[in-house]
MARLUM-480363 format. One record per residue (C-alpha): x, y, z. Coordinates in steps of 0.2 Angstrom, whole numbers, padded with zeros to 4 digits, always signed. Example, Ala and Ser with C-alpha at 12.3 -4.5 7.8 and 13.67 -1.06 7.14 Angstrom:
2
+0062-0022+0039/+0068-0005+0036/
END
This chain:
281
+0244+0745+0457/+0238+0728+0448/+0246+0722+0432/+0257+0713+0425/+0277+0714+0425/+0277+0709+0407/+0269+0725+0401/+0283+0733+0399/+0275+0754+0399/+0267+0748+0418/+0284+0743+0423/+0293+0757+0418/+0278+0771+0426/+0281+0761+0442/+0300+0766+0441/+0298+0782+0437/+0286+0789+0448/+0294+0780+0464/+0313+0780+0469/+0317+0764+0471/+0331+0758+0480/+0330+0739+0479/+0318+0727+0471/+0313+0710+0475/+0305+0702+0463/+0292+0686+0469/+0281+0691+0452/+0279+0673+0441/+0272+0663+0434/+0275+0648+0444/+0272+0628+0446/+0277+0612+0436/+0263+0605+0429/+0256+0618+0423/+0269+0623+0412/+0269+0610+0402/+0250+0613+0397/+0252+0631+0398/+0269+0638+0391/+0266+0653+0383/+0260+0659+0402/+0276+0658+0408/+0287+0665+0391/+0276+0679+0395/+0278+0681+0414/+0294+0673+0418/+0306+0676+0404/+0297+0696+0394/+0290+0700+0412/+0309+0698+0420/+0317+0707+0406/+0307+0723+0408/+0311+0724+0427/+0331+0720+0422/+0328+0736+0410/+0320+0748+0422/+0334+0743+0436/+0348+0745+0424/+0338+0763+0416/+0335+0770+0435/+0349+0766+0446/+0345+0751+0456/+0356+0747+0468/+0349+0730+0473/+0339+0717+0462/+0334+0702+0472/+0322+0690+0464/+0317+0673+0466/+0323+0657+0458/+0319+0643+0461/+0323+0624+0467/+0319+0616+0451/+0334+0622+0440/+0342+0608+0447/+0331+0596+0436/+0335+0579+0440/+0352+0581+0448/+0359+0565+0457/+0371+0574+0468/+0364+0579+0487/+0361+0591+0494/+0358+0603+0481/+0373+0617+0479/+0372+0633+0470/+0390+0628+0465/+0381+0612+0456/+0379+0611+0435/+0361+0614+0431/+0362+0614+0415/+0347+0602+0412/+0330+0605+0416/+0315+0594+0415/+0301+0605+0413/+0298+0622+0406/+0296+0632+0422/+0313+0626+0428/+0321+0631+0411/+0313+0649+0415/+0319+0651+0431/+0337+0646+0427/+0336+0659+0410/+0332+0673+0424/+0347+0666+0434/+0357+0668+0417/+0349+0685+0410/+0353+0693+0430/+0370+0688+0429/+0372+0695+0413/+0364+0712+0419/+0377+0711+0432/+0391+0710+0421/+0386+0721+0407/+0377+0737+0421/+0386+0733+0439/+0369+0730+0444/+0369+0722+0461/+0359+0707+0461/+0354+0692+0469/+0343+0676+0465/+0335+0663+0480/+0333+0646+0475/+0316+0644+0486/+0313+0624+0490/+0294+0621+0491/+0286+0636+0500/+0270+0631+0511/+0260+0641+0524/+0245+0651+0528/+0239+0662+0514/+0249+0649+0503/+0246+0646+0481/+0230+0636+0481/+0239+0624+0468/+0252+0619+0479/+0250+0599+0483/+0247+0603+0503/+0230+0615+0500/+0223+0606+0487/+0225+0591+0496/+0216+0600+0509/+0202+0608+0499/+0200+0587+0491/+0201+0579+0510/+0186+0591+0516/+0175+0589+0502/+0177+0571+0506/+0188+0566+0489/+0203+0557+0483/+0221+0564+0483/+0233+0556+0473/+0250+0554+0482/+0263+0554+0466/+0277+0542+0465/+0266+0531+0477/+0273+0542+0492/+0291+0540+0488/+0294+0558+0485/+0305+0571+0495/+0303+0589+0498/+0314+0602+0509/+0297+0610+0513/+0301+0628+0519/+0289+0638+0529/+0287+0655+0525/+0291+0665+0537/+0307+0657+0534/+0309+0662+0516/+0303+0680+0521/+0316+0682+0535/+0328+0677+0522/+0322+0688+0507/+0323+0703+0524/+0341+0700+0529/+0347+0697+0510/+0342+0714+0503/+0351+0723+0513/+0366+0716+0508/+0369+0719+0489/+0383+0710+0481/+0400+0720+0483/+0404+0730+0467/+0424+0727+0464/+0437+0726+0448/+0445+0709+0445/+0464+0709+0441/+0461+0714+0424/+0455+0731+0431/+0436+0725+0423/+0422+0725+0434/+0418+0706+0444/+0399+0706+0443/+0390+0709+0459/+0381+0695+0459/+0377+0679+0470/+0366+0666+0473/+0357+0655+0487/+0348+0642+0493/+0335+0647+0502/+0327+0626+0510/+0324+0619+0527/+0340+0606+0526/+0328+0594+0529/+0318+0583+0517/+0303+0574+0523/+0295+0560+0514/+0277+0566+0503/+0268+0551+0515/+0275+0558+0529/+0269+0575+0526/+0252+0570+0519/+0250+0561+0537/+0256+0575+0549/+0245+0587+0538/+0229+0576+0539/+0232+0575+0561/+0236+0594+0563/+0219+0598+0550/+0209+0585+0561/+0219+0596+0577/+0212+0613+0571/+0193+0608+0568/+0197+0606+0549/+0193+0586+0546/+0181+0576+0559/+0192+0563+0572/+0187+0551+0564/+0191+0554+0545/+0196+0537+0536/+0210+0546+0527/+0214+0528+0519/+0198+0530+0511/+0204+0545+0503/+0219+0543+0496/+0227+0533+0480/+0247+0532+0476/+0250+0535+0460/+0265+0536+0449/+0277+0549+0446/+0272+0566+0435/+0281+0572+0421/+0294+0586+0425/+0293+0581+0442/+0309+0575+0451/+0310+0561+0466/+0321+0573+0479/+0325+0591+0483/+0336+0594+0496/+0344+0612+0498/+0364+0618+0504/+0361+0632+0513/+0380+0632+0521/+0382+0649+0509/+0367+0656+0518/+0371+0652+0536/+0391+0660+0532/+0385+0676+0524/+0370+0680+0534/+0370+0670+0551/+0354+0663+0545/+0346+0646+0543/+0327+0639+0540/+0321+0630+0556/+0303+0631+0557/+0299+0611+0560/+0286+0604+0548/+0273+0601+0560/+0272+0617+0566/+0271+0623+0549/+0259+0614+0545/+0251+0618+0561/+0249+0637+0558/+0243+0632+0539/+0228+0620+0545/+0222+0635+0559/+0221+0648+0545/+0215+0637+0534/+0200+0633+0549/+0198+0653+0553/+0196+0658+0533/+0187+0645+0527/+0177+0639+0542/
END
């Protein structure tokens, strides 16, 4: 079925004519930039669209709501690595904001319906089949026509990339696992809620990454040996609502679940340059 989580009547048909156990929800409207052009896009999508799906879990039963946050609640946070435990209380773009009112508006769910749920703080998702917006394949569609890239904060940036079959072995092993329903002292209901860091523990410098990706697309076939990638590329100064670091704690995940991203960038990036040869030629 294709439509959106904001209409509220599709969301709602969905639930009804399927018994559903869990739900994970990956539907967003997602990206940093854009949603300082584009707001209404992700009021619609991210704040109206979440809603709906809180309602049909709490009206059929759900027993496990898992759904995707995301790192940039942490706005411009000084402290890392980044901890679920940390304030994030300030964010510097409208998408972040959204993200940390769907943290808020789950929790609330969980308290007010016992409705198991659990939010994933993803930290920069790349890989085959991957958001044509993301910096990695735009760079790469830009480098094959033979333009420009511009490398923000001349470079100096740092992502916890995360690969994803990393994020998808996580999302697997966390669903079946729905935060324990239990009273507190008081005999009231604790909500069954939780939150994790899903990141690669390992942040690599923009530059860095921009020069691993340029040799493994010149490995697969994607960019002649000889490309002058200097040619191509300018540093530039950092964006609005971007931050100079993400770096994720993922102790909590590796305690609760046995689990930790390990998939190295290269080999990442490896896998993304040979689809990316095999799709587009």
């Amino acid at each position: 079925m294709h439509d959106s989580i904001a209409n509220k009547e599709a969301v709602e048909k969905i639930f009804t004519e399927n018994k559903i156990a869990a739900v994970v929800n990956l539907a967003a409207q997602a990206g940093v930039r854009y949603s300082i052009t584009n707001p209404d896009a992700y009021i619609e999508s991210n704040v109206i669209g979440f809603y709906n799906l809180l309602e049909a879990c709490r009206h059929h039963e759900v027993e496990h709501f898992v759904y995707a946050s995301s790192s940039s609640v942490y706005g411009s946070n000084k402290k890392v690595p980044y901890s679920t435990d940390d304030k994030v209380d300030n964010p510097v773009s409208l998408y972040a904001a959204t993200k940390k009112s769907n943290e808020l508006m789950a929790h609330a769910y969980s308290k007010l319906y016992n409705i198991p749920s659990t939010g994933l703080r993803f930290f920069t998702v790349y890989g085959p089949a991957g958001r044509p917006d993301m910096a990695y394949f735009g760079f790469t569609d830009k480098l094959r026509a033979g333009k420009t890239i511009q490398i923000f904060n001349h470079g100096n940036c740092k992502r916890d990339f995360t690969y994803i079959d990393d994020i998808v072995e996580g999302v697997v092993r966390i669903i079946q696992h729905a935060p324990e329903k239990k009273n507190g002292e008081d005999g009231l209901p604790i909500p069954p809620y939780s939150l994790y860091n899903i990141g690669n523990n390992q942040p690599e410098n923009l530059l860095d990454f921009v020069t691993i990706l340029q040799e493994e697309l010149i490995r697969a076939g994607v960019l002649p040996a000889d490309y002058d990638f200097e040619a191509h590329k300018v540093l530039v100064p950092m964006q609005p609502g971007d931050v100079p670091v993400t770096y994720a704690d993922t102790t909590p995940l590796e305690n609760d679940f046995g689990f930790k991203p390990s998939t190295s960038l290269r080999d990442g990036l490896r896998a993304f340059a040979e689809w990316y040869k095999q799709y587009f030629g």
